[in-house]
C-alpha positions in Angstrom: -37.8 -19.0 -21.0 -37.2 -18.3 -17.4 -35.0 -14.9 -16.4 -33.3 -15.1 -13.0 -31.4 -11.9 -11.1 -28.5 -14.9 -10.8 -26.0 -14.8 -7.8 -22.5 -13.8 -7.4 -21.3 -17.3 -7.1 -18.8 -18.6 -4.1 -19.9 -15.8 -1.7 -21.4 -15.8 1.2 -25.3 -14.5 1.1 -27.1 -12.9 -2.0 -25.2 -10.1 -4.4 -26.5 -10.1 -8.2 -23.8 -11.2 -10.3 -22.5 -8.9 -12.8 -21.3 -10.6 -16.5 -19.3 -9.1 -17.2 -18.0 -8.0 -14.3 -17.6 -4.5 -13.2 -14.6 -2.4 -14.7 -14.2 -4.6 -17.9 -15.2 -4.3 -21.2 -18.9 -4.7 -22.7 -18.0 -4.7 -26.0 -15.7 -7.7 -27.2 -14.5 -6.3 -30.6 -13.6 -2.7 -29.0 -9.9 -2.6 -29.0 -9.0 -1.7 -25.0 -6.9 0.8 -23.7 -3.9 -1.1 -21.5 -6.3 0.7 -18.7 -8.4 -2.0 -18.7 -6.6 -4.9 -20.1 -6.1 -7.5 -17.4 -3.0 -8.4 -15.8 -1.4 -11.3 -14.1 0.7 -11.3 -11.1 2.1 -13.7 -9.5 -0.5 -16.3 -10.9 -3.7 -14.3 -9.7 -5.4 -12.1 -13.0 -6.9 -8.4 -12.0 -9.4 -7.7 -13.9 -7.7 -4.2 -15.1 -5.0 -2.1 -13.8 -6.6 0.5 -11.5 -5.5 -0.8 -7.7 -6.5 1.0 -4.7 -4.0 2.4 -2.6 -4.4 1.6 1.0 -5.8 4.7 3.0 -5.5 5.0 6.3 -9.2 6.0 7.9 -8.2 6.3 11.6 -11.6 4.6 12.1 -10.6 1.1 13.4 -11.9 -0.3 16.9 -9.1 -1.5 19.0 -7.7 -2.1 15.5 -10.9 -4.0 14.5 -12.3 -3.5 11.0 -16.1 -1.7 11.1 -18.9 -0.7 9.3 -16.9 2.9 8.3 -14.7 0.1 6.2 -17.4 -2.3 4.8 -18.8 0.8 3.3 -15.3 2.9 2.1 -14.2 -0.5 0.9 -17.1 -2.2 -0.5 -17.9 1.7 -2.4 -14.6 0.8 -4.3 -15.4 -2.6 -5.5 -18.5 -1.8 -7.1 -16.9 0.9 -9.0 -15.4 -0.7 -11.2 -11.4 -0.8 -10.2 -9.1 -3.9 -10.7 -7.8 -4.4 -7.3 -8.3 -3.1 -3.8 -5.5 -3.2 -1.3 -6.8 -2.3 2.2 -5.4 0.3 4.6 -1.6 0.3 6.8 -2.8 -2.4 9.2 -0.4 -3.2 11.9 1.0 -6.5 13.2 1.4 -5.4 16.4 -0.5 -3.2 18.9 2.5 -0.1 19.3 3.1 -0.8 15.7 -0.4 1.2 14.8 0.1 4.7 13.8 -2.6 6.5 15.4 -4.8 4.4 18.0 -7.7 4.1 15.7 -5.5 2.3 13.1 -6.2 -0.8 11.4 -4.6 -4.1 13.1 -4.3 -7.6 12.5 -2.5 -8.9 16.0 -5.0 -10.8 17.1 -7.7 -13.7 15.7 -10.6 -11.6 16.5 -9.8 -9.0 13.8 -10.1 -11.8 11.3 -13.8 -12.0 11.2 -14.6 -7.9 10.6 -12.2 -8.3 8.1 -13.7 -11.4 6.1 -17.4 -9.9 5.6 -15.1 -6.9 3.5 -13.7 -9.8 2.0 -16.6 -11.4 1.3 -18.6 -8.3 -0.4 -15.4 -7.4 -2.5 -15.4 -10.8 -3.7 -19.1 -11.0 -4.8 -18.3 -7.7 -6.8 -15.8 -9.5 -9.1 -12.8 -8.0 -7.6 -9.4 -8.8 -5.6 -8.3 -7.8 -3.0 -5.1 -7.6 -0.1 -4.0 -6.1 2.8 -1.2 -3.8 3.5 0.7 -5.5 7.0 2.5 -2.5 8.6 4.5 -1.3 11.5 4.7 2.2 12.1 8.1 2.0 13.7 9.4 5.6 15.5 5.9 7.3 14.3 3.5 5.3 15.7 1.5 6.6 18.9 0.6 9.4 16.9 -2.9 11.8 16.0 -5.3 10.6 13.5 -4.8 14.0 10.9 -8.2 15.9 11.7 -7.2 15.3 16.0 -4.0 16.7 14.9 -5.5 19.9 13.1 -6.7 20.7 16.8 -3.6 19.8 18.5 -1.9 22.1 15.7 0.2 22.2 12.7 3.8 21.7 13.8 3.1 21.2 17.4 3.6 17.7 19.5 2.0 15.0 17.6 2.7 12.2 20.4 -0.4 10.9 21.2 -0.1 10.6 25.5 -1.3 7.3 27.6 -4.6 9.6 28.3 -5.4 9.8 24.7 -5.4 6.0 24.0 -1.4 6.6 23.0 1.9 4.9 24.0 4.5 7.6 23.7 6.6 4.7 25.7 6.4 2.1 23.8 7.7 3.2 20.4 10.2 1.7 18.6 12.7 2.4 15.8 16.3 1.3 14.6 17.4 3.6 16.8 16.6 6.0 19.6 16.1 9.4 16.9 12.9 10.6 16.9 11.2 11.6 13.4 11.2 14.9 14.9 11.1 17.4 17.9 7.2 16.6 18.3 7.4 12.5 17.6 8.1 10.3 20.2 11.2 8.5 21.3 11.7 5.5 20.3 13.7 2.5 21.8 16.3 1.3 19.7 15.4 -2.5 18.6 17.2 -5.2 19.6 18.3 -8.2 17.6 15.7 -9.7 19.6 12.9 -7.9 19.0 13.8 -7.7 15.4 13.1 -10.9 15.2 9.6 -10.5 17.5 8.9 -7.6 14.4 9.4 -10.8 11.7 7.6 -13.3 13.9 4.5 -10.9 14.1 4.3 -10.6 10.4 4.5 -14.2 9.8 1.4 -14.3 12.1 -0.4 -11.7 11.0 -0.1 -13.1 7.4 -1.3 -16.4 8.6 -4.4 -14.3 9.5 -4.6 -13.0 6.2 -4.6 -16.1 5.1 -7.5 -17.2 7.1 -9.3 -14.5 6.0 -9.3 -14.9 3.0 -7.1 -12.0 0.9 -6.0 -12.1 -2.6 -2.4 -11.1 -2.0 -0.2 -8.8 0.6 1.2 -6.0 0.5 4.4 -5.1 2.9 4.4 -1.5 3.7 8.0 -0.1 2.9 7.8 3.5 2.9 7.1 6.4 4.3 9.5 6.5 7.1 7.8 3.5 9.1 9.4 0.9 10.6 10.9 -1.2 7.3 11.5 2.1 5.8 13.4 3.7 8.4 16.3 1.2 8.2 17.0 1.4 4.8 18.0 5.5 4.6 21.3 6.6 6.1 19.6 9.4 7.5 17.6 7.5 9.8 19.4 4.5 10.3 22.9 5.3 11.7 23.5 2.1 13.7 27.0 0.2 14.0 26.0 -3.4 14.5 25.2 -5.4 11.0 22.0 -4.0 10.9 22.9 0.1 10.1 25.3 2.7 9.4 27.0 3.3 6.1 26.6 0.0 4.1 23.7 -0.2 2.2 24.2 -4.5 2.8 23.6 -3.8 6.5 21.3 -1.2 6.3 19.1 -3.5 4.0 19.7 -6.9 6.0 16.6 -6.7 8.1 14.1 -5.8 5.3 15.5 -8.4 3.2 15.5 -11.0 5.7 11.9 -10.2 7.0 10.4 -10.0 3.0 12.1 -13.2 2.8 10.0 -14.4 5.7 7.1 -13.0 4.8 7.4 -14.5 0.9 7.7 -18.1 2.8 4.5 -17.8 4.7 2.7 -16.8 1.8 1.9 -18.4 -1.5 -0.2 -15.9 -3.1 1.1 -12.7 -4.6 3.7 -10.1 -2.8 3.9 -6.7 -2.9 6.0 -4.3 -1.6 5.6 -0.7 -1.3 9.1 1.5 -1.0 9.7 4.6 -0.9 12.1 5.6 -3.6 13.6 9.0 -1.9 14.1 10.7 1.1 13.4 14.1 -0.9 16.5 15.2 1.1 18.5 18.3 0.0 22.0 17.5 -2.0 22.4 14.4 -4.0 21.9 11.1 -3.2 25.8 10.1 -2.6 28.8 11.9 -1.1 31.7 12.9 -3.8 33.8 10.1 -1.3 31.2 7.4 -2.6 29.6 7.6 0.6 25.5 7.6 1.0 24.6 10.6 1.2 20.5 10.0 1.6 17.8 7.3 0.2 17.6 7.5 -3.4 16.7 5.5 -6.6 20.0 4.3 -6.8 19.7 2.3 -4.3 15.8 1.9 -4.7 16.4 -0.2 -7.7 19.3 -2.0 -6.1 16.7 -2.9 -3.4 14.3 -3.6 -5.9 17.0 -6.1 -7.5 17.3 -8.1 -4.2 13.5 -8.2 -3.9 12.9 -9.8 -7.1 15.5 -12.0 -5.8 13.1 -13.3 -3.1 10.0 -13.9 -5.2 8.4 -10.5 -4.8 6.0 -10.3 -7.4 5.4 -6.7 -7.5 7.3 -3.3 -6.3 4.2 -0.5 -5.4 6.9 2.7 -6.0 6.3 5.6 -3.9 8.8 7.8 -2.0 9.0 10.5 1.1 8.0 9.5 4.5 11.2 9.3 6.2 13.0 13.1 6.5 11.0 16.0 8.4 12.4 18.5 6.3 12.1 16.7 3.0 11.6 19.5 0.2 9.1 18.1 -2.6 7.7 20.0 -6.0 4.6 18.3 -6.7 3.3 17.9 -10.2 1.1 15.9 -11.9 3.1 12.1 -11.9 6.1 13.7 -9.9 6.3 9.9 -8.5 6.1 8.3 -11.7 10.2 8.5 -12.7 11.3 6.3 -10.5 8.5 3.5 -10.9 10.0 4.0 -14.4 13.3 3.4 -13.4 13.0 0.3 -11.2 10.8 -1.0 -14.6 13.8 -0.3 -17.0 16.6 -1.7 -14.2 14.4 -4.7 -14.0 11.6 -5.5 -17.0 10.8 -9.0 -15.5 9.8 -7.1 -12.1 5.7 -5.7 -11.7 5.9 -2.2 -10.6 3.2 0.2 -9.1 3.4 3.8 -9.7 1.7 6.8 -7.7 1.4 10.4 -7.4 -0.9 12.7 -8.9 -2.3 10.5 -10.8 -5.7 12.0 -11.3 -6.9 11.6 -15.4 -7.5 8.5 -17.7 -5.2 9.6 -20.7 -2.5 10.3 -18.4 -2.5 6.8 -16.4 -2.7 4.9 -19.8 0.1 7.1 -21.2 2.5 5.7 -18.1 1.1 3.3 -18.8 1.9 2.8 -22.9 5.0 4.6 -22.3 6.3 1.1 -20.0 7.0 3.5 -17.4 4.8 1.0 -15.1 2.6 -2.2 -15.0 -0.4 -0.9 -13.1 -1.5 2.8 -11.4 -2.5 2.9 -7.3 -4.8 5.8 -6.8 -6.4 7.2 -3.5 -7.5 11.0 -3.5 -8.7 10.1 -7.1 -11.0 7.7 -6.1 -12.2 9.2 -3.0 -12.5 12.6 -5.4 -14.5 10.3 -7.6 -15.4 6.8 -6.7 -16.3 5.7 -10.5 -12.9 7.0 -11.4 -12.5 4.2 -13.5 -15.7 4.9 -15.7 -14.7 8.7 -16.0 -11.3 7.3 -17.4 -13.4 4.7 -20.3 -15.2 7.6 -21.3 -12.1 10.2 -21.9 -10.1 6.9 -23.4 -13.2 6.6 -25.6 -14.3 2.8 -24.5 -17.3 1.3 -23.0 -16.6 -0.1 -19.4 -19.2 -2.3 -17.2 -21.3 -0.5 -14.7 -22.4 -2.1 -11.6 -26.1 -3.6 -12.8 -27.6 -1.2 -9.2 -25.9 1.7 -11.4 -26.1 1.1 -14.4 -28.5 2.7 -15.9 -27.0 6.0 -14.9 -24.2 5.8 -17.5 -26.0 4.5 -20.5 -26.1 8.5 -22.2 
C-alpha cells in the first residue's frame, strides 16, 4: 500500500485535503449539536452553522484586496467555521466608508479577490461577499485614525487625507451628524446608477468566484438609511411617512440584485434604530425603525427570492441608546423567524459561547449564528464550542495534533 498527503481537489495549486473536512464531525455515530449540523440555503450546503460576519479591516489598496486579507480570511477558513462572508465592500468608489475600504468597482479587484477565494475553497469552506454603499457616512476615518482625530470630533475624512467630503451621498442632504459629511440628496437618476453599480459589481462576484452575496442593509448606510423615518424624510415616492415609499428603493434594487444572481442572497438589516419612545406614534404614524416593520420588510424580501435575512440593528441614529447583554440582538432574529418560518435568518450580538449559540439555536430563535469579535478573540471558536457542547470536531490536519488531549 501506497499513502499520499492527497490534494484539495478543484483548487488552484497544492493544499492537503482534509476528510473530513474542517468544522465537521469525526465521529459518525456521535449525535451533533444543531452547531454543527449542516444547512442548506438556497441550494448551496454549509458545512455547519458558524458564518463569519464581514469585518471591515480598513486595510484595502485603492479598494484592492491584500495580503492583510488572504491571511485574516484564509485564518478563518482553516478553523473550522461553516461559512465566511467577506468585509462591506463597496460598489462604488464614494460608496467606501473609510478610503482603505474594501471595493469591487472595477475588474482589477477581481483577481486579489480570487486567490482568497481560492484558499477558502481548498479548506472545505464557502464563502461570499458583503456589496455595500456607505451612503451619507462614507469618506470617513478608519477607527484607530479616528482615535487620533478624537472621540466625538469631525470624522470627515478631507480631500488631503485620501477623503471625499464632496462627494457623499444620502436620501437626503442630513448629515449622520454634526461631524459626518453632507451629503447630496440622490436623484432618481442616480438611484438607478446606485442599482446599476450593484448589478456590476455582482457580475464581478460572479467572476470571481463567491458562494453567495450578501446586501449590506444596516447600519445607517446607504440601503439602510432609506428605510427609517428618521433619516429618510423625503416627499417624492421614495420617503417620508409611508413605509411603501420609504421601502421602494431597497426593494426594487434587492430585486435587481436577486436577478443577476443565481446563487444564494442575503441580506443584512438592521432591525432598530435604538431610538428613544416607541416605534409608532399614538396617531399610527412611524415613529422610528423597528421590528414591526423589520419583519414586514422581511415579508417583502422573501417575496423576492431572498434566501436568507442576516438580523442586526443600530447604525442609523447618532444618539441611539443601546443596553448590551449577552444576545441583546437575538429577539428580533427571533421574531422575523416566527413572522416567517420558511425564511433563513441570521442572528448577531454577543454571541460569544458554544451552549449559548446552540441554545438560539434549539430554541428556533434562528437558523445560523454570524460572529466577528468572537472569532477574532479566538480564531478556533468553533473547536472551543465542540468541546463545551461535548462533541469531537475536525481539526485542520497542520493543527491537529494540538487538540487531540
Amino acid at each position: 500500500m501506497s499513502f499520499i498527503n492527497r490534494a484539495a481537489p478543484d483548487v488552484e495549486g497544492y493544499f492537503p485535503l482534509n476528510d473530513p473536512p474542517i468544522g465537521t464531525s469525526r465521529d459518525e455515530s456521535q449525535e451533533l449539536p444543531l452547531l454543527f449540523q449542516p444547512i442548506t440555503i438556497g441550494g448551496v450546503t454549509f458545512k455547519n452553522r458558524i458564518f463569519v460576519s464581514p469585518m471591515c479591516q480598513y486595510s484595502s489598496d485603492n479598494g484592492h484586496a491584500t495580503d492583510w486579507h488572504l491571511v485574516h480570511i484564509g485564518g478563518f477558513a482553516t478553523r473550522g467555521v461553516g461559512a465566511i462572508c467577506m468585509e462591506a465592500t463597496a460598489v462604488v468608489p464614494e460608496g467606501r466608508i473609510a478610503p482603505e475600504d474594501a471595493g469591487l468597482w472595477t475588474d482589477t479587484q477581481i483577481a486579489p479577490l480570487k486567490r482568497i477565494i481560492n484558499f477558502a475553497h481548498a479548506q472545505g469552506v464557502k464563502i461570499g461577499i458583503q456589496l455595500a454603499h456607505a451612503g451619507r457616512k462614507a469618506s470617513t476615518y478608519a477607527p484607530w485614525v479616528q482615535e487620533k482625530v478624537g472621540q466625538g470630533l469631525r470624522n470627515a475624512a478631507s480631500k488631503e487625507e485620501n477623503g471625499w467630503p464632496d462627494e457623499v451621498v444620502g436620501p437626503t442632504s442630513t448629515p449622520f451628524n454634526e461631524h459626518f459629511p453632507i451629503p447630496k440628496e440622490l436623484t432618481k437618476e442616480q438611484l438607478e446608477e446606485v442599482e446599476n453599480a450593484f448589478v456590476a459589481a455582482i457580475k464581478r462576484a460572479e467572476e470571481a468566484g463567491f458562494d453567495f452575496i450578501e446586501l449590506h442593509c444596516a447600519h445607517g448606510y446607504l440601503i439602510s438609511s432609506f428605510v427609517s423615518p428618521l433619516s429618510n424624510t423625503r416627499t417624492d415616492e421614495f420617503g417620508g411617512q409611508l413605509l411603501e415609499n420609504r421601502l421602494r428603493f431597497p426593494l426594487r434594487l434587492i430585486s435587481r440584485c436577486r436577478s443577476a444572481w443565481s446563487k444564494p442572497l442575503f441580506v443584512r438589516i438592521s432591525a432598530t434604530d435604538w431610538a428613544e419612545g416607541p416605534e409608532k406614534n399614538e396617531d399610527g404614524t412611524w415613529a422610528q425603525w423597528g421590528i414591526e416593520q423589520s419583519t414586514i420588510y422581511a415579508g417583502e424580501m422573501k417575496k423576492l427570492g431572498v434566501d436568507l435575512v442576516d438580523v442586526s440593528s443600530a447604525g442609523n441614529w447618532s444618539k441611539q441608546k443601546i443596553t448590551v447583554v449577552p444576545g441583546y440582538q437575538v429577539p428580533f432574529a427571533a421574531a422575523i423567524k416566527k413572522a416567517h418560518p420558511d425564511l433563513s435568518v441570521g442572528s448577531v450580538g454577543f454571541i460569544t459561547e458554544g451552549k449559548q449559540a446552540e441554545g438560539y439555536l434549539r430554541e428556533g430563535k434562528t437558523d445560523v449564528v454570524f460572529l466577528a469579535r468572537a472569532l477574532m478573540r479566538d480564531p478556533h471558536w468553533a473547536l472551543t464550542a465542540a468541546r463545551d457542547l461535548g462533541v469531537k470536531i475536525k481539526a485542520a490536519n497542520q493543527y491537529e495534533r494540538a487538540f487531540r488531549v
